[in-house]
N, CA and C atoms of all chains as a GROMACS GRO file, in nm:
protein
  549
    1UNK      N    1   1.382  -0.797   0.291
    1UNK     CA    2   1.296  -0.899   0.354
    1UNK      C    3   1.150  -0.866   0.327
    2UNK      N    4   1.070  -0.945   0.249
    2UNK     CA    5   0.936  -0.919   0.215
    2UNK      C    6   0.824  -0.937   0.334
    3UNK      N    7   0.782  -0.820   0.348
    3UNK     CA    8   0.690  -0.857   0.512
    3UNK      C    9   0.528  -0.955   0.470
    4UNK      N   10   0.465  -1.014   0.550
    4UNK     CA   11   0.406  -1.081   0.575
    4UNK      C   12   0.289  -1.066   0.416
    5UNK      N   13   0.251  -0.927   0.420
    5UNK     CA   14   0.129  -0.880   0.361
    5UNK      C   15   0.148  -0.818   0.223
    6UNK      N   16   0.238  -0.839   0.152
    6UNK     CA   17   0.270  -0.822   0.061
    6UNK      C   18   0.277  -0.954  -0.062
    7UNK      N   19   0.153  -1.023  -0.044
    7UNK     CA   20   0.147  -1.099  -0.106
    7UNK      C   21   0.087  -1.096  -0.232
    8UNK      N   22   0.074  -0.983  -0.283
    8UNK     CA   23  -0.011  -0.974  -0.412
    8UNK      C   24   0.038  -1.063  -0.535
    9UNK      N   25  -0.054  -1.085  -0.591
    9UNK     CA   26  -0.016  -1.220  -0.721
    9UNK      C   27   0.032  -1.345  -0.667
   10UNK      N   28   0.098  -1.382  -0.527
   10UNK     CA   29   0.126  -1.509  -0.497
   10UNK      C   30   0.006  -1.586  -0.506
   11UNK      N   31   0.019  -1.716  -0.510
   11UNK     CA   32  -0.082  -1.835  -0.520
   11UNK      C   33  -0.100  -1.938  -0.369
   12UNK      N   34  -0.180  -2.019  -0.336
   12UNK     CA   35  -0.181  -2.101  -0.223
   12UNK      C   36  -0.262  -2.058  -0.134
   13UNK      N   37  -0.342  -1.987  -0.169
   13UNK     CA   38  -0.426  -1.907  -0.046
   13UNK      C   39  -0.566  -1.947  -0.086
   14UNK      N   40  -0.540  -2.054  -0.189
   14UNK     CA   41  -0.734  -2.093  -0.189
   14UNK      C   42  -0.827  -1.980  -0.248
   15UNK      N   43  -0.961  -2.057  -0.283
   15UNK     CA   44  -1.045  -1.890  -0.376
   15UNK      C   45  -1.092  -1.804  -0.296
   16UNK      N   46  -1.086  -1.694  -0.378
   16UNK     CA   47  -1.194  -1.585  -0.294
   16UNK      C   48  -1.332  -1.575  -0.332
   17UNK      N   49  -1.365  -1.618  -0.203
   17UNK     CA   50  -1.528  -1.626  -0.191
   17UNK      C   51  -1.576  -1.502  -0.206
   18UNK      N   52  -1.667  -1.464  -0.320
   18UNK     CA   53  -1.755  -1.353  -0.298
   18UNK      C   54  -1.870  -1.365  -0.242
   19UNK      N   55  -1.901  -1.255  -0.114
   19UNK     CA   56  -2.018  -1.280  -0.079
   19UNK      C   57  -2.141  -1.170  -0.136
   20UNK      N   58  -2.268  -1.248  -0.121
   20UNK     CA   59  -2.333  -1.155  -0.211
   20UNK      C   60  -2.421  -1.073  -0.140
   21UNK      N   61  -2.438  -0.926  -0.200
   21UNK     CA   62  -2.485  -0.829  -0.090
   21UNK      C   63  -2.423  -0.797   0.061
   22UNK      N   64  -2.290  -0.818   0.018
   22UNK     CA   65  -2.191  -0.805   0.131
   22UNK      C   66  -2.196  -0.690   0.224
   23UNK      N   67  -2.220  -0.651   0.353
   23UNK     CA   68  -2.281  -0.552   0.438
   23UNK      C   69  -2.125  -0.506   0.486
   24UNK      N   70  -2.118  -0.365   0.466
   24UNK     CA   71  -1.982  -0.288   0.527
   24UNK      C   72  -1.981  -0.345   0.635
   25UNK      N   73  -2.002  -0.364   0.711
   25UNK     CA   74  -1.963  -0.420   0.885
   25UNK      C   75  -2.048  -0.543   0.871
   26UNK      N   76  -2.022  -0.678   0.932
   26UNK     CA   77  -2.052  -0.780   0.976
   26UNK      C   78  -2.104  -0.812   1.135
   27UNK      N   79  -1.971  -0.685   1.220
   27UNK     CA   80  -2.058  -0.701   1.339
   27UNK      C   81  -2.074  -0.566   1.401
   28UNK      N   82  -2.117  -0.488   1.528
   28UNK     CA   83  -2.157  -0.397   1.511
   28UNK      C   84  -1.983  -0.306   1.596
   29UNK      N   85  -1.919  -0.434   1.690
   29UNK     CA   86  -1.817  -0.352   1.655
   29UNK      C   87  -1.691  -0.318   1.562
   30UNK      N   88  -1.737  -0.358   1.414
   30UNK     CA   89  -1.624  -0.294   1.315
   30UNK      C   90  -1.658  -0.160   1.313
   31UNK      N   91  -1.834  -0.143   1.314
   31UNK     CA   92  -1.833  -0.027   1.265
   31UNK      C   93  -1.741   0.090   1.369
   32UNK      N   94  -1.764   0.026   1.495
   32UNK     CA   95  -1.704   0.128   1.561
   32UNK      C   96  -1.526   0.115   1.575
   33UNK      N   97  -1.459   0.030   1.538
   33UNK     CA   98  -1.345   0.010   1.530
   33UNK      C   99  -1.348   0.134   1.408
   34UNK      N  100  -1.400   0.144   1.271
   34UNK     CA  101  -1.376   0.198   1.169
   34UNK      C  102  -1.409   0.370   1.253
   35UNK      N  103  -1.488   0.387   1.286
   35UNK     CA  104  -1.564   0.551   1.338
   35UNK      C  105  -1.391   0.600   1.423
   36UNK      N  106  -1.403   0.449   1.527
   36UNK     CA  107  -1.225   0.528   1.644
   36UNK      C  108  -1.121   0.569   1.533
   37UNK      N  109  -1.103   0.496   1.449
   37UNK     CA  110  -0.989   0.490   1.360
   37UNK      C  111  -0.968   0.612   1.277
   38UNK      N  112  -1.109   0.667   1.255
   38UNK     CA  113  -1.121   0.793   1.182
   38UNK      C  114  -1.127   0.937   1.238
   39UNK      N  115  -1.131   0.916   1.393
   39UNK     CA  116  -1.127   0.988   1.432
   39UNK      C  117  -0.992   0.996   1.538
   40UNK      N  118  -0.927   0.909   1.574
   40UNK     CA  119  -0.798   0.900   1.609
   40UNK      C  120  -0.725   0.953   1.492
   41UNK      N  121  -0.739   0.932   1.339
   41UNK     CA  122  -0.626   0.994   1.275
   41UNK      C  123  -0.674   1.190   1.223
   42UNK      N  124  -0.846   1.162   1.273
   42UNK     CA  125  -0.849   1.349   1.249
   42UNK      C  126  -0.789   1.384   1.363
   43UNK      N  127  -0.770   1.357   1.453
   43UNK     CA  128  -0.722   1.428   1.647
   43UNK      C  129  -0.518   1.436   1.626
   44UNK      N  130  -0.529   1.322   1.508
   44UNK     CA  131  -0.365   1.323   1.482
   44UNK      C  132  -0.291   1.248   1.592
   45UNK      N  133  -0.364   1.151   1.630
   45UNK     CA  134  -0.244   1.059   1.712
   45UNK      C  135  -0.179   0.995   1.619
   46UNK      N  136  -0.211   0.984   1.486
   46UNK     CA  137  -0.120   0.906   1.408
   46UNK      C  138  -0.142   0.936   1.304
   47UNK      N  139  -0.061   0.907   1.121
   47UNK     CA  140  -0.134   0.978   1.024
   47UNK      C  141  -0.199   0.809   0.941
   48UNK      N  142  -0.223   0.805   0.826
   48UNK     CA  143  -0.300   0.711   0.750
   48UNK      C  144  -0.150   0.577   0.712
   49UNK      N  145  -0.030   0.688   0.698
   49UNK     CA  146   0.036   0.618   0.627
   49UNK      C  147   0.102   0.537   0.761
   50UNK      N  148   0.128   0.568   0.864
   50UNK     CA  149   0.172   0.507   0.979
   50UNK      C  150   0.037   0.381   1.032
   51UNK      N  151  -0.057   0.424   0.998
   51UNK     CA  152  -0.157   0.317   1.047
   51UNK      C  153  -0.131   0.186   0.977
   52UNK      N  154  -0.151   0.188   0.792
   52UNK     CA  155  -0.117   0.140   0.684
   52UNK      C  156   0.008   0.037   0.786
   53UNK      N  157   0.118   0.101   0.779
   53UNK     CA  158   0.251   0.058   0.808
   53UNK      C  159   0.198  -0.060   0.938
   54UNK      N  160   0.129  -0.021   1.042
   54UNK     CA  161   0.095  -0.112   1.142
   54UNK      C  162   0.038  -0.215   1.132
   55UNK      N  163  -0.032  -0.228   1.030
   55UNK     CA  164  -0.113  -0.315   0.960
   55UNK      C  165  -0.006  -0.430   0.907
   56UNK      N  166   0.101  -0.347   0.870
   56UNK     CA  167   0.204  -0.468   0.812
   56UNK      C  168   0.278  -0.503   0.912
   57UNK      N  169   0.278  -0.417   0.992
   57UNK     CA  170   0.422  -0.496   1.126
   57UNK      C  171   0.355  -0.550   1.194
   58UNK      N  172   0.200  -0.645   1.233
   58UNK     CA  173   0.162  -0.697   1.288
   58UNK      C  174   0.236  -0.875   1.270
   59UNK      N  175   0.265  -0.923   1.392
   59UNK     CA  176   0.322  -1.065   1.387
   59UNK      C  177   0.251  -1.152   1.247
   60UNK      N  178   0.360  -1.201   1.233
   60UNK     CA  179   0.271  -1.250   1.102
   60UNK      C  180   0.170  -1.391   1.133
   61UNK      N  181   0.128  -1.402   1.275
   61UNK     CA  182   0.039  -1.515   1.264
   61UNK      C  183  -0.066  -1.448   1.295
   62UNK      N  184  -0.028  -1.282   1.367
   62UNK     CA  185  -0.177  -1.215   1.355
   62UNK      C  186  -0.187  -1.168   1.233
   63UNK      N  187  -0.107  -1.174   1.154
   63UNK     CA  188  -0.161  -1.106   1.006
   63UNK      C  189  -0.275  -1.166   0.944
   64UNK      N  190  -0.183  -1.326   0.949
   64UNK     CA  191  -0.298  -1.449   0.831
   64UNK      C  192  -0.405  -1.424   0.889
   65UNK      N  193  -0.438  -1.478   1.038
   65UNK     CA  194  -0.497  -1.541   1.151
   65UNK      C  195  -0.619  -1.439   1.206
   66UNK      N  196  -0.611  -1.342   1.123
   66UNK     CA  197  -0.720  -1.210   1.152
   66UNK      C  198  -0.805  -1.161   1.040
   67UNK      N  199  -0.976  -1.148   1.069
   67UNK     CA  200  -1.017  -1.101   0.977
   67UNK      C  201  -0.972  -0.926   0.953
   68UNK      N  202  -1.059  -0.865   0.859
   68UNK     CA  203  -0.986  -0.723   0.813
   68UNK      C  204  -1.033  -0.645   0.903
   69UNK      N  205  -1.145  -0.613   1.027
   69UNK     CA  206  -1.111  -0.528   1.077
   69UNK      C  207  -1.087  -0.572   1.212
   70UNK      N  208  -1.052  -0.724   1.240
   70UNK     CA  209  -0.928  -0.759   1.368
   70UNK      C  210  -0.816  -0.654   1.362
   71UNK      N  211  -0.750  -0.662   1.189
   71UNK     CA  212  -0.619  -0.625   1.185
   71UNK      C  213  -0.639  -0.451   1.230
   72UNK      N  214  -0.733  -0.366   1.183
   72UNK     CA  215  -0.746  -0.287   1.236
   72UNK      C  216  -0.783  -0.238   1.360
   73UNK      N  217  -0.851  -0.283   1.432
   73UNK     CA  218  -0.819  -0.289   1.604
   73UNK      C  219  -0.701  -0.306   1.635
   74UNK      N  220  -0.608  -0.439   1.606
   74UNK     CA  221  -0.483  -0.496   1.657
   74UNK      C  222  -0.365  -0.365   1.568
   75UNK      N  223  -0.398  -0.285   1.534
   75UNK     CA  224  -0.299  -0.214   1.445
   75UNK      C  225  -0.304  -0.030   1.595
   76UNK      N  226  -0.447  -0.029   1.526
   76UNK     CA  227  -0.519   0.079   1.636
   76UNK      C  228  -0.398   0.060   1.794
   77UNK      N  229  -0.443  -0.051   1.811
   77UNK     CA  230  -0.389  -0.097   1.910
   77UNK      C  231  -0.233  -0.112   1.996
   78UNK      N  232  -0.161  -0.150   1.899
   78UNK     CA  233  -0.011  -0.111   1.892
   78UNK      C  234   0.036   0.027   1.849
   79UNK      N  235  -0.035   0.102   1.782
   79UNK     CA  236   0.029   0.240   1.766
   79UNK      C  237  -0.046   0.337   1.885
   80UNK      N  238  -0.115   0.314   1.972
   80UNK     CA  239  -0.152   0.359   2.082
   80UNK      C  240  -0.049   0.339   2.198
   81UNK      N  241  -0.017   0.230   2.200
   81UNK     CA  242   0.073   0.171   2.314
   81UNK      C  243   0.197   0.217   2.285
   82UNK      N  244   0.245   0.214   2.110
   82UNK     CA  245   0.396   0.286   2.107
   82UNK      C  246   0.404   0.389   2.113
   83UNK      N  247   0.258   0.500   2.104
   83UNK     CA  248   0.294   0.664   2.115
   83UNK      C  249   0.273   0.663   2.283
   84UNK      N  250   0.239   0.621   2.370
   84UNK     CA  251   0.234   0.596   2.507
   84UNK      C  252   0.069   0.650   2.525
   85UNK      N  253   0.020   0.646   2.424
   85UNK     CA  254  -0.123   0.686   2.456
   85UNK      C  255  -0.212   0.553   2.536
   86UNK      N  256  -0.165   0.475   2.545
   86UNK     CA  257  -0.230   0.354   2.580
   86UNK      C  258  -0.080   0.262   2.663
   87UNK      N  259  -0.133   0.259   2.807
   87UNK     CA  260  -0.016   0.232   2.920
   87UNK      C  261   0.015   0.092   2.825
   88UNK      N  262   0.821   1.998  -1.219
   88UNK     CA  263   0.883   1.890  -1.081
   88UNK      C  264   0.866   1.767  -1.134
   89UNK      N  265   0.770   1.782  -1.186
   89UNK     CA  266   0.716   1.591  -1.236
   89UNK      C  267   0.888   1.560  -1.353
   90UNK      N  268   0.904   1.458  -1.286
   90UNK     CA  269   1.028   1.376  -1.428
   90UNK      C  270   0.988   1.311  -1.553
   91UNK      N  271   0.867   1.266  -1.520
   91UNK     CA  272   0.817   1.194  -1.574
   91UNK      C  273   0.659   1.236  -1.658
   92UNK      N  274   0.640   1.204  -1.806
   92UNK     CA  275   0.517   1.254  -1.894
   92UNK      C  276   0.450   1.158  -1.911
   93UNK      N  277   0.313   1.196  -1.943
   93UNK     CA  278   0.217   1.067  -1.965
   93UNK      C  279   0.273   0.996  -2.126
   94UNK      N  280   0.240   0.864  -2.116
   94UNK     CA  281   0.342   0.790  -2.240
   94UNK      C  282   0.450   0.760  -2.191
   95UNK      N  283   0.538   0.782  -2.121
   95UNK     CA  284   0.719   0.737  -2.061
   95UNK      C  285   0.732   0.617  -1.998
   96UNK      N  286   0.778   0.526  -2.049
   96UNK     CA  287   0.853   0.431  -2.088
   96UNK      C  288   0.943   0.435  -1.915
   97UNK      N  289   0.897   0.370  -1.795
   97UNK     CA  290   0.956   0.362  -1.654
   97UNK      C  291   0.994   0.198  -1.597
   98UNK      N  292   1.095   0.231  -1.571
   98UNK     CA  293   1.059   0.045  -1.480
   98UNK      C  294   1.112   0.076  -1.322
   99UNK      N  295   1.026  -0.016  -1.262
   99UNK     CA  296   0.990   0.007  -1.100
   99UNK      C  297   1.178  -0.016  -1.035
  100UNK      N  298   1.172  -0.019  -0.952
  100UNK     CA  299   1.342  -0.017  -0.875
  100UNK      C  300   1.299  -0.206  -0.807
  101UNK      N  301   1.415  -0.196  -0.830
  101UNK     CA  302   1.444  -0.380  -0.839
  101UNK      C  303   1.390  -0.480  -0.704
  102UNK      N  304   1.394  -0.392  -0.607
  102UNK     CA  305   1.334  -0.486  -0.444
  102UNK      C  306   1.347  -0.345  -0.357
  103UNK      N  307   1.263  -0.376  -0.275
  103UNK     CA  308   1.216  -0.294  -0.190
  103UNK      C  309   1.236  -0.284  -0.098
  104UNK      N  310   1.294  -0.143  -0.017
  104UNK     CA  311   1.400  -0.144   0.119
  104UNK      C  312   1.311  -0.173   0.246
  105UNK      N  313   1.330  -0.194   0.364
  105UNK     CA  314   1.262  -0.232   0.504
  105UNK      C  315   1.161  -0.119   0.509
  106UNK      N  316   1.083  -0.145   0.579
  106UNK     CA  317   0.970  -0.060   0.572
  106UNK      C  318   0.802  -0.075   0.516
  107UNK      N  319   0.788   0.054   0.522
  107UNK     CA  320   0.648   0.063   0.469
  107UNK      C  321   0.691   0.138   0.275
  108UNK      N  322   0.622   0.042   0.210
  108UNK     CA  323   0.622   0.151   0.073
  108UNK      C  324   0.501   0.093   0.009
  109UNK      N  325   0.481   0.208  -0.136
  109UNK     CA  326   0.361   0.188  -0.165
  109UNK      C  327   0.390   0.112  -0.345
  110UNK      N  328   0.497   0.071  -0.303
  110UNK     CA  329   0.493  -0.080  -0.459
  110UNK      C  330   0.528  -0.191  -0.434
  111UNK      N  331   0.415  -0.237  -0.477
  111UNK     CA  332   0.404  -0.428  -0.452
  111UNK      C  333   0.515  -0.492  -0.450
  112UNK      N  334   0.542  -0.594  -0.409
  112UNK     CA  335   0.610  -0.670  -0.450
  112UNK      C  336   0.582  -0.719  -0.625
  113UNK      N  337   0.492  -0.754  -0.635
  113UNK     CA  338   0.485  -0.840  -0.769
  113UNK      C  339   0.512  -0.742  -0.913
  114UNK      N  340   0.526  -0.613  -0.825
  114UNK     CA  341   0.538  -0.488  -0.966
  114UNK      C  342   0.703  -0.425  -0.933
  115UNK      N  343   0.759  -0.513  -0.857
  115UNK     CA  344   0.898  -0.445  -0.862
  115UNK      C  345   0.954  -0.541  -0.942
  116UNK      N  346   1.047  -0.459  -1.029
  116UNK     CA  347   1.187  -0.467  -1.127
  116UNK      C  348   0.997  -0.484  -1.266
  117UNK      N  349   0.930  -0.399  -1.278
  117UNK     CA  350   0.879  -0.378  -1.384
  117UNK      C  351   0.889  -0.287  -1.495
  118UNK      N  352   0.846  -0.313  -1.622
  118UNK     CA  353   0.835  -0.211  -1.710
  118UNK      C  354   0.687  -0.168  -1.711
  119UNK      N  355   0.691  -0.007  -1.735
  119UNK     CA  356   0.497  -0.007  -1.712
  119UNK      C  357   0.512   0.156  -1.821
  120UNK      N  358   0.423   0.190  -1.837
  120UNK     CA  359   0.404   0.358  -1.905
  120UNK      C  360   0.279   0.439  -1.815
  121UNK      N  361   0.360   0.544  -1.816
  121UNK     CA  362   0.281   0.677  -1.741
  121UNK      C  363   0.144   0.661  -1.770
  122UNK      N  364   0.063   0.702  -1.722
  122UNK     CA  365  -0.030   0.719  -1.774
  122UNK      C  366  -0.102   0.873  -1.742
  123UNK      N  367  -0.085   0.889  -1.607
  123UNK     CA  368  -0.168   1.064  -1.549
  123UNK      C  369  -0.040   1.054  -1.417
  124UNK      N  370  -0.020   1.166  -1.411
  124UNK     CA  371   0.076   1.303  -1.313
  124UNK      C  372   0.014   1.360  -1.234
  125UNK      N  373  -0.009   1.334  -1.107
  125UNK     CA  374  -0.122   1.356  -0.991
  125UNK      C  375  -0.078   1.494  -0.971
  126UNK      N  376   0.025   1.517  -0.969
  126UNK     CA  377   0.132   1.653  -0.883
  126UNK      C  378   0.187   1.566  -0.783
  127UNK      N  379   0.241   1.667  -0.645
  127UNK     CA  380   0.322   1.677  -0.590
  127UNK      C  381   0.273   1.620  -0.497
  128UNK      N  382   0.306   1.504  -0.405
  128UNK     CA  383   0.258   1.422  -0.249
  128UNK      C  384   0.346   1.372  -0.173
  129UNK      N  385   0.325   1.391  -0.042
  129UNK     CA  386   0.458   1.336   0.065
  129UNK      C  387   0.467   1.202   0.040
  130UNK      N  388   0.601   1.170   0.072
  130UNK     CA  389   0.622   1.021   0.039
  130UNK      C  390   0.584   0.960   0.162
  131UNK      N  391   0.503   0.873   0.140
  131UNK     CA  392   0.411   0.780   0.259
  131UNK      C  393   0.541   0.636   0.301
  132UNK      N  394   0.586   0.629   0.251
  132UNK     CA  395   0.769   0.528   0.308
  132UNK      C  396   0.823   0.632   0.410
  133UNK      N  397   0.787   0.742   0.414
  133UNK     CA  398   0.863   0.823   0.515
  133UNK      C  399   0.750   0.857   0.626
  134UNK      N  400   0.644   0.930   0.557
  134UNK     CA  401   0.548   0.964   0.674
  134UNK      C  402   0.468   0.857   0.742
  135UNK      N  403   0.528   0.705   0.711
  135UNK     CA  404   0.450   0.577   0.773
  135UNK      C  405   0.564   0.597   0.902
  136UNK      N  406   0.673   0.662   0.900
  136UNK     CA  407   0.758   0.672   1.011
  136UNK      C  408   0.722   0.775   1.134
  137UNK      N  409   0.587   0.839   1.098
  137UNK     CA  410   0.566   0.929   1.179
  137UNK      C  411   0.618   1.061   1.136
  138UNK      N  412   0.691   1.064   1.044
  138UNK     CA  413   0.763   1.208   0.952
  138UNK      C  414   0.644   1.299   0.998
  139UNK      N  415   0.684   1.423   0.998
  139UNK     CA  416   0.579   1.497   0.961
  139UNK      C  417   0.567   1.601   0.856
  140UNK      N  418   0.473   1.652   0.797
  140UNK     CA  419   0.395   1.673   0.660
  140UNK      C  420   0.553   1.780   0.652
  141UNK      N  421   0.589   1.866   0.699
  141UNK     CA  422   0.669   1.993   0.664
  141UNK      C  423   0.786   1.925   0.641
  142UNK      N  424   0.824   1.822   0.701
  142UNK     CA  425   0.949   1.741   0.650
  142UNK      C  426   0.989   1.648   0.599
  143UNK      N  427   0.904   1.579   0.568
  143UNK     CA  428   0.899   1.486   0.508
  143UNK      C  429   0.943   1.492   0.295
  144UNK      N  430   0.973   1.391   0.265
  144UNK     CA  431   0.986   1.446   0.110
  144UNK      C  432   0.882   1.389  -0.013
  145UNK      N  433   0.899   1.543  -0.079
  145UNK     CA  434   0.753   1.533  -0.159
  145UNK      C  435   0.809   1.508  -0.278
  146UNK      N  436   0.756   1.409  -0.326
  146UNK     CA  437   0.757   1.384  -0.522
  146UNK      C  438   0.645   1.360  -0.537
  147UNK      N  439   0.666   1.367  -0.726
  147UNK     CA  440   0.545   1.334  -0.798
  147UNK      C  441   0.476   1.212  -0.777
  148UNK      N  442   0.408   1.209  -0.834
  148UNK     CA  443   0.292   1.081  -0.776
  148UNK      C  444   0.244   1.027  -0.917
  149UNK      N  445   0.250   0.929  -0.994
  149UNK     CA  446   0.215   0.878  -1.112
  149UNK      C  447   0.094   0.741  -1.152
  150UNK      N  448   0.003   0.777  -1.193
  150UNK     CA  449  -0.054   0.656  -1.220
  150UNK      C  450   0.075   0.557  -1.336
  151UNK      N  451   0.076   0.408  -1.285
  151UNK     CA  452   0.157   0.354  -1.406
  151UNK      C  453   0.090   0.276  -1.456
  152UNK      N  454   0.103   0.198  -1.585
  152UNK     CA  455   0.028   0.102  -1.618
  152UNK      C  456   0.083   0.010  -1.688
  153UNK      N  457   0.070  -0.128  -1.648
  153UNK     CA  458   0.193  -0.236  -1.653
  153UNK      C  459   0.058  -0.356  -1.773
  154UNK      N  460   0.099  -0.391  -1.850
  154UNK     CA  461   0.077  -0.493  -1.902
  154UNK      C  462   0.050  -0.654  -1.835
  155UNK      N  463   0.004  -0.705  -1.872
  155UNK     CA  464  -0.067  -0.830  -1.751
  155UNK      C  465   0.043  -0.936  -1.782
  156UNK      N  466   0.160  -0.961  -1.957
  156UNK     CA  467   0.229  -1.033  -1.919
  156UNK      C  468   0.380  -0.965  -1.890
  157UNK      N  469   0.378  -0.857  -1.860
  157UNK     CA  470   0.489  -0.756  -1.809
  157UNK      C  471   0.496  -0.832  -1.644
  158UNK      N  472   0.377  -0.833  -1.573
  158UNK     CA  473   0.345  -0.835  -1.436
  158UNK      C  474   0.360  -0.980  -1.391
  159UNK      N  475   0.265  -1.074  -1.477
  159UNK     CA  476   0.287  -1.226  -1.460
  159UNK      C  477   0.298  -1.302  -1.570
  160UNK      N  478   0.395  -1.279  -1.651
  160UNK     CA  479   0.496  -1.367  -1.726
  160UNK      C  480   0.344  -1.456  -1.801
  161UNK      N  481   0.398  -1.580  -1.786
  161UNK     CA  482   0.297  -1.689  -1.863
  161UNK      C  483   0.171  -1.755  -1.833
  162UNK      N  484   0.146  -1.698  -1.734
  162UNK     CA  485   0.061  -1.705  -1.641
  162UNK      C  486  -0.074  -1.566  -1.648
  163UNK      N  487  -0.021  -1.459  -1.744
  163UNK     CA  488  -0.127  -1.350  -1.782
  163UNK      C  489  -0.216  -1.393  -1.851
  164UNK      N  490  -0.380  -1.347  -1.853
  164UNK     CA  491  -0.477  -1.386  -1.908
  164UNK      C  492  -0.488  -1.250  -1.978
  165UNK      N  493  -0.429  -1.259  -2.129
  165UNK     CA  494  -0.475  -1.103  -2.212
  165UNK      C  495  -0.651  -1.150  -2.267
  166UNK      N  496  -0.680  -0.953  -2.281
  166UNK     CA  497  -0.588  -0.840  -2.227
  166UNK      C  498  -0.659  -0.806  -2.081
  167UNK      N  499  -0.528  -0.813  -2.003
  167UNK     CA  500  -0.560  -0.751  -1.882
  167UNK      C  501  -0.420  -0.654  -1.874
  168UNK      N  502  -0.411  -0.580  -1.801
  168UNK     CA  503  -0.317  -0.485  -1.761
  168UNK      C  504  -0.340  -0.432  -1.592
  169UNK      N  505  -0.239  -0.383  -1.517
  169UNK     CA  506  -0.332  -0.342  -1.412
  169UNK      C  507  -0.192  -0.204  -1.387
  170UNK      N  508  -0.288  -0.123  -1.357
  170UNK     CA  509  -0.273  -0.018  -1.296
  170UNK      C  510  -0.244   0.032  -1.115
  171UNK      N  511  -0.062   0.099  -1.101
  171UNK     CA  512  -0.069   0.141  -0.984
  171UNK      C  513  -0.032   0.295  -0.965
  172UNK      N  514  -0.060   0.355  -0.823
  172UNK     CA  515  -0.016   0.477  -0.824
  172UNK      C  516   0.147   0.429  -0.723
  173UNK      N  517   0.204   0.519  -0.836
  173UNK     CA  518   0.361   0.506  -0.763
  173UNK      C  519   0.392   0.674  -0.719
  174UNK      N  520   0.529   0.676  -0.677
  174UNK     CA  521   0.601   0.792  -0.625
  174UNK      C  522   0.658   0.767  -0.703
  175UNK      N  523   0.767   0.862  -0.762
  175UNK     CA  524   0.881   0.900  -0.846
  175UNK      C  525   0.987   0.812  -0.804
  176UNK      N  526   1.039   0.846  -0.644
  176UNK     CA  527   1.170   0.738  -0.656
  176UNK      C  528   1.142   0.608  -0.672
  177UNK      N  529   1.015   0.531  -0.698
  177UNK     CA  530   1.036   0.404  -0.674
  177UNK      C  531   1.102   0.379  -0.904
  178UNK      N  532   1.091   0.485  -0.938
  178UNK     CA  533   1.111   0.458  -1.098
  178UNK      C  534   1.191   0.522  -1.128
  179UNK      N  535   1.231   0.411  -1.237
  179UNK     CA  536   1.372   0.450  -1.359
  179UNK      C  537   1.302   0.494  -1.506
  180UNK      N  538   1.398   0.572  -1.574
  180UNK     CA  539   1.353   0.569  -1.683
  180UNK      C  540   1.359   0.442  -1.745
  181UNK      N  541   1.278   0.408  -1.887
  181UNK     CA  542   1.311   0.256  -1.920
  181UNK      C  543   1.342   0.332  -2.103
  182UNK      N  544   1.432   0.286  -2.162
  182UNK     CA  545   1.465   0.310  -2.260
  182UNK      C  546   1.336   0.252  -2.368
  183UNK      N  547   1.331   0.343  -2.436
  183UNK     CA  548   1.177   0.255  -2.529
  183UNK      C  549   1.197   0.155  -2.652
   0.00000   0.00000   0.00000
């Protein structure tokens, strides 16, 4: 069963807009979504490849339906709650 | 340890089991050639399970490099080719 995000080479998804002089963070909390994320996997609540993996088991209407670092909060987010680190 | 030499003639394993792995869809059941032999790395299909590093299983790690109409048929714009890093089990030898 092919999960949601594994769409590489498929077609129907419209162009990709490049933006120009594109700024690593857009708002000021990706940056800190990106800082937790890096430091949740040095402390070892989880490793890179399990995060990766969360990223794909997200429902697939939060997959489309999210920019890139939604999916990383919403990923952050569920592997907190399944190690019981987060009630 | 490595099975596989730079130049070898591999094709990817035909569809891809439940889980997390690290080959595309659009590069499985491919033909591609070695290109560089990283060494030895845990397989990330296992340690996306939470495995951990001492138990988990380690193979070689291969850059491959697939031809653009290997990858998308009639639809390739040569020359393009694109390049992935695989693990060992996801490849067969491919007869040359």
């Amino acid at each position: 069963m092919p999960s949601t995000h594994d769409v590489g080479g498929a077609s129907g998804f419209g162009p990709i807009v490049r933006e120009g002089g594109e700024p690593a963070f857009h708002h000021e909390w990706e940056a800190r979504v990106f800082v937790l994320n890096r430091r949740l996997l040095e402390l070892g609540f989880y490793n890179l490849d399990e995060f990766r993996f969360a990223i794909e088991r997200l429902p697939p209407e939060r997959y489309l339906g999210s920019t890139y670092y939604e999916k990383w909060f919403l990923a952050i987010e569920w592997l907190l709650a399944e190690k019981g680190v987060l009630p | 340890m490595a099975r596989f030499a730079p130049g070898d003639r591999v094709r990817t394993r035909a569809a891809n089991p439940q889980g997390h792995t690290r080959l595309p869809r659009y590069l499985c059941n491919r033909t591609g050639t070695i290109e560089a032999v990283h060494g030895i790395y845990p397989l990330p299909d296992e340690r996306a399970l939470g495995m951990a590093l001492e138990s988990c299983t380690k193979e070689a790690l291969y850059t491959v490099i697939f031809e653009g109409g290997e990858v998308w048929r009639e639809r390739a714009i040569e020359p393009l080719s694109v390049s992935a890093d695989l693990w060992e089990s996801y490849l067969a030898a491919e007869r040359a």
